[in-house]
Every structure is written in C-alpha cells, then in structure tokens.
C-alpha positions in Angstrom: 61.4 100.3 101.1 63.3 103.7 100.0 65.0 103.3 103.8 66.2 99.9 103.2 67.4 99.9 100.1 69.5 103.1 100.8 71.0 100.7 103.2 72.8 99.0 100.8 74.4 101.7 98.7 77.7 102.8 99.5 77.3 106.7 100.5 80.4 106.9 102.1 82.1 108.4 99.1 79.8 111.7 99.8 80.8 112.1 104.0 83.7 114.2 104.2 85.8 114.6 107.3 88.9 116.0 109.5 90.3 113.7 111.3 94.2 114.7 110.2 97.1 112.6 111.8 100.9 112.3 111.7 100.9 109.8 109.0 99.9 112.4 106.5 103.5 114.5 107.4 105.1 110.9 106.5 102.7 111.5 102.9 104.2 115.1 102.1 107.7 113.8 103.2 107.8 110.1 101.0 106.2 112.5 98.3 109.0 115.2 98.8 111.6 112.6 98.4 110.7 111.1 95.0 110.4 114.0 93.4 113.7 115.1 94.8 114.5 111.9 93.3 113.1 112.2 90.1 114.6 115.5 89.6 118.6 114.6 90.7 118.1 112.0 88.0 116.6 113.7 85.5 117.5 117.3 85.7 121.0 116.6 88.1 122.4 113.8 86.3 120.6 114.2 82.8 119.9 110.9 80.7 123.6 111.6 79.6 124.9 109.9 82.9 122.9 106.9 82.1 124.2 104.8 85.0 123.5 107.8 87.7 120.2 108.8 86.0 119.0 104.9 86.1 119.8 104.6 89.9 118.3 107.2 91.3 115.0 106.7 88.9 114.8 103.3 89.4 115.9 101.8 92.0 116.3 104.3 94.5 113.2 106.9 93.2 110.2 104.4 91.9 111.5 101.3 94.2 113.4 102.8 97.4 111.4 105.7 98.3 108.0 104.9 96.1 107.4 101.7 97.1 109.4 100.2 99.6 109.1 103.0 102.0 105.4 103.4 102.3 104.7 99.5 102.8 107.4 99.5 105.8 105.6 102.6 107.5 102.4 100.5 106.8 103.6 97.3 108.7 105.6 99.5 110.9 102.1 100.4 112.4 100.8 97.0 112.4 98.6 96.9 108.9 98.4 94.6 106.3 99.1 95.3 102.9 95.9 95.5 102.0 96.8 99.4 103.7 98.2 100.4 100.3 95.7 98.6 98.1 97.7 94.8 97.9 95.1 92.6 98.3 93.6 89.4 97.0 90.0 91.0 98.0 87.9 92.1 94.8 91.1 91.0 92.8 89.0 89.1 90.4 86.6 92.0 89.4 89.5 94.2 89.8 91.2 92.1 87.0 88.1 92.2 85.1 87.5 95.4 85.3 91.1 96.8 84.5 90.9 94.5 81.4 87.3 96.4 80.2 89.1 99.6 81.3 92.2 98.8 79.3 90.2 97.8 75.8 88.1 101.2 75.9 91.6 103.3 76.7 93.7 101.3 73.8 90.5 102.3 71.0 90.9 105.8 71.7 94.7 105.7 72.6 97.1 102.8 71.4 94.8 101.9 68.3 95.9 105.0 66.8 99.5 105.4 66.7 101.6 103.5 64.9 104.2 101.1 66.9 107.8 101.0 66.7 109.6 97.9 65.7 110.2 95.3 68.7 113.3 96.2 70.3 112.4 99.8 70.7 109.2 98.7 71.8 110.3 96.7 74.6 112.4 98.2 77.0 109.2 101.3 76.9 106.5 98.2 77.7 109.1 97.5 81.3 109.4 100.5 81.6 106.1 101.6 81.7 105.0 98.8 84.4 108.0 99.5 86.4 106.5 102.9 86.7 102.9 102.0 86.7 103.2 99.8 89.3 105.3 102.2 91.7 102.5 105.1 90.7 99.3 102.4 91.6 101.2 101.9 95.2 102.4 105.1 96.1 100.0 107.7 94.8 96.8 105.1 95.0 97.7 102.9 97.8 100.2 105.4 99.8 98.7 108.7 99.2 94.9 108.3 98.1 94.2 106.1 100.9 95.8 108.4 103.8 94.1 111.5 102.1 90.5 109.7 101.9 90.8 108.5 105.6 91.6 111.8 106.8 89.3 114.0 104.7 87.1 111.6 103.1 86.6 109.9 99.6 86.4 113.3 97.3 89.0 114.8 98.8 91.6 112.0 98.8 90.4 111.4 94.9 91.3 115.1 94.1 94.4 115.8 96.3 95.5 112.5 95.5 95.5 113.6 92.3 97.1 117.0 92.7 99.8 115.0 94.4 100.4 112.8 91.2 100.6 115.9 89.0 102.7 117.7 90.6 105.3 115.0 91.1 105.9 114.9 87.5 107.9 118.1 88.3 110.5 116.0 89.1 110.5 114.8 85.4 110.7 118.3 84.2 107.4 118.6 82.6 105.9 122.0 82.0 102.8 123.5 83.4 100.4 122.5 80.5 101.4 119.2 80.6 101.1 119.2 84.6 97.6 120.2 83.9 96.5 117.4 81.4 97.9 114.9 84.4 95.8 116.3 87.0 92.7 115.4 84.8 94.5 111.9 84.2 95.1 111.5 87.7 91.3 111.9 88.6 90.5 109.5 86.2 93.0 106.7 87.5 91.8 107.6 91.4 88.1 107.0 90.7 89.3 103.9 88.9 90.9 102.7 91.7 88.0 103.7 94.2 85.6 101.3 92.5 87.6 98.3 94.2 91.0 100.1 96.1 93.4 97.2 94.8 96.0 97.8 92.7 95.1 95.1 90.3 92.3 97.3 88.9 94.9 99.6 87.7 97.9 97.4 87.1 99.3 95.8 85.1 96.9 97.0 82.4 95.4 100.1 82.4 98.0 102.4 83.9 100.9 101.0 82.0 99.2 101.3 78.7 98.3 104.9 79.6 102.1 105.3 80.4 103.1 103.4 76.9 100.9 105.5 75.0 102.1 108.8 76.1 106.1 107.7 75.4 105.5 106.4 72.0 103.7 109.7 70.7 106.0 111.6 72.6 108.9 110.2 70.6 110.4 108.7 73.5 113.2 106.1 72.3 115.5 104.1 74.7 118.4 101.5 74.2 117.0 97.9 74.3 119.3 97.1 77.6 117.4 99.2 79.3 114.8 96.8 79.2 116.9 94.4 82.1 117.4 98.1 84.2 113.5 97.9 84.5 113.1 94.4 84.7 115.3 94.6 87.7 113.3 97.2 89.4 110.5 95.1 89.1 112.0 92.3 90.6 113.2 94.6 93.2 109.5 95.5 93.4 108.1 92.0 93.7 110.5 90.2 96.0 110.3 93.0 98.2 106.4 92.5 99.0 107.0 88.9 98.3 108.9 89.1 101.5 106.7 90.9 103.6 104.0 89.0 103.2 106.0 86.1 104.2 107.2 87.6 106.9 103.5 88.9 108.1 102.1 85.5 108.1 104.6 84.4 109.9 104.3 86.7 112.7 100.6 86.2 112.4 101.0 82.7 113.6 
C-alpha cells in the first residue's frame, strides 16, 4: 500500500540533476540585458529624462528584452508557450489559488497602509502589472524553468531567485533591500511551482506585492504615466496574442 500510494506523490521536486545546456548562456545573457536595461534608464537617464527613462524601462527593458525575447528563443526551438509558464493547463486552480494567495498577502500588506487618492493611485496599479507580468514570464517562466530542468526543482527555485534579486540592481536598490527580495523571490517561485502558469502569480498576487511596496515606499508618479504602462501591456499581450496565432497555424 505504502509502494503505491508513493506512486502518486510528486517527488520530483526532491531529484536534483546536471544536465546543463546552451540555453542556460541565452538565461545569463537575456538576464544581463535587462538589467543593463534597467540601469541606462534608471541610473543613465534618471527619471529626470522621463521620455528616455520610460523607453528603455518599458518598452525596450520589461517588454523587448523581458518578455519578447525569451518567448521567441522558446518557439525558436520548436516549444509551446506553455515553455515559459503560458498555459490554459491548471489555469483555473491557478486563478483560484492566486486569488487565496492574494487575500492572505493584502491582510498583512495592503490592509495596513493607507491609499493615496485615485489618480496617484492609478498609474502605480499599471504599473505594477506591467512589471508583474514581465517578472512572472521572465524570471518564473524564462529563468526558473531552464534552472529547474537543468539542476532540478530546488535549485531552479533558489537560483531563480537569486536571479530575481539581483536584477533589481539595475533599479539601484541597496544590498539590504537586495536581500529582503531574495526571501521574496523564494516565496513567489514556490508559488509558481505548485501549478508553473503564470496565472497563479498574475495578475493578482505579484502585482499587489509590487503595489504595496511603491505606496509605503513613497513612490508618486504623474497620472499619464498610467497610458506609458498601459501601452507596454498592450505591447505585452498582442505580442503573445500573435504567437499563438501564428503557432496554431503552423500546427495545422
């Protein structure tokens, strides 16, 4: 009895493994590249060139190099997006389970601070799914993925999450702060191990995580920044609108 029910639990999250391939030099370079990014916007061009900080963060950075490039290496090599966690498999418990996730995290985050009014609100609530979902695709999807098939489960969770830390160098953030990130970055891989689709994560739980943090950092930005963001998601969404088009098409 022991024997078969073993069967049914999922131990591969325990096996770990070397099997290293070229795709994880493609990982360090995409990763190299937004944070190179990140920092010509933010410590190059400064938030006092809006337009050139914009840009490079948004559409170039989070969409370009974050999220575009990874899911044309992926079909590039004949995968699905399922490769980088886009999937309609699990969705519904992922929904479900992002939504459980989210309540817990806004009681011990969110409930507590006090909100600013609307129109400083808003253009931090696109701002923080604009990033979320580039950080669900590209250090989930992208980089936890490739990590966990090389070396197995715990070491793609914890140098997936390394990974995610350490990019916020890019935003300038100090080592303390890199630290606290690391921890958050476990928590948001394990997260996204329980199902690997992005839908656990987004657009719920990681962007209120992201919300949170600007708000009791002080963060304040002008309200047209709201269409900047709402243009990198639309950047975002047609893109993998299109190639999934384009895949069932060549599928048929």
């Amino acid at each position: 009895m022991q024997g078969e029910g073993s069967r049914h639990l999922d131990w591969s999250i325990f096996q770990f493994r070397w099997q290293p391939s070229a795709e994880l030099a493609l990982v360090v370079l995409t990763w190299i590249a937004v944070v190179a990014g990140l920092w010509t916007a933010f410590q190059g061009f400064t938030t006092q060139r809006v337009a050139l900080n914009f840009i490079t963060f948004g559409p170039i950075s989070i969409f370009g190099l974050g999220v575009a490039v990874p899911i044309l290496l992926i079909i590039r090599n004949g995968r699905s997006l399922k490769a980088v966690g886009i999937t309609s498999s699990r969705a519904v418990l992922s929904i479900a389970l992002s939504l459980l996730f989210a309540v817990i995290q806004y009681t011990q985050t969110m409930a507590g601070v006090g909100l600013p009014a609307l129109d400083r609100v808003i253009p931090l609530v696109t701002m923080a799914l604009a990033v979320g979902l580039f950080e669900a695709i590209f250090f989930r999807g992208w980089i936890q993925l490739r990590l966990e098939a090389a070396f197995g489960a715990i070491p793609g969770i914890c140098f997936g999450s390394l990974f995610y830390a350490l990019y916020h160098v890019g935003y300038g953030m100090a080592p303390g702060e890199i630290a606290f990130l690391f921890v958050i970055g476990l928590i948001y891989a394990v997260v996204f191990r329980l199902t690997r689709n992005i839908l656990i994560l987004w657009p719920f739980l990681t962007p209120m995580g992201g919300l949170f943090s600007n708000i009791k950092d002080g963060l304040t930005l002008p309200f047209e920044a709201t269409y900047g963001f709402l243009l990198v998601l639309g950047l975002m969404f047609a893109f993998i609108l299109s190639v999934t088009v384009y895949m069932r098409r060549k599928a048929c």
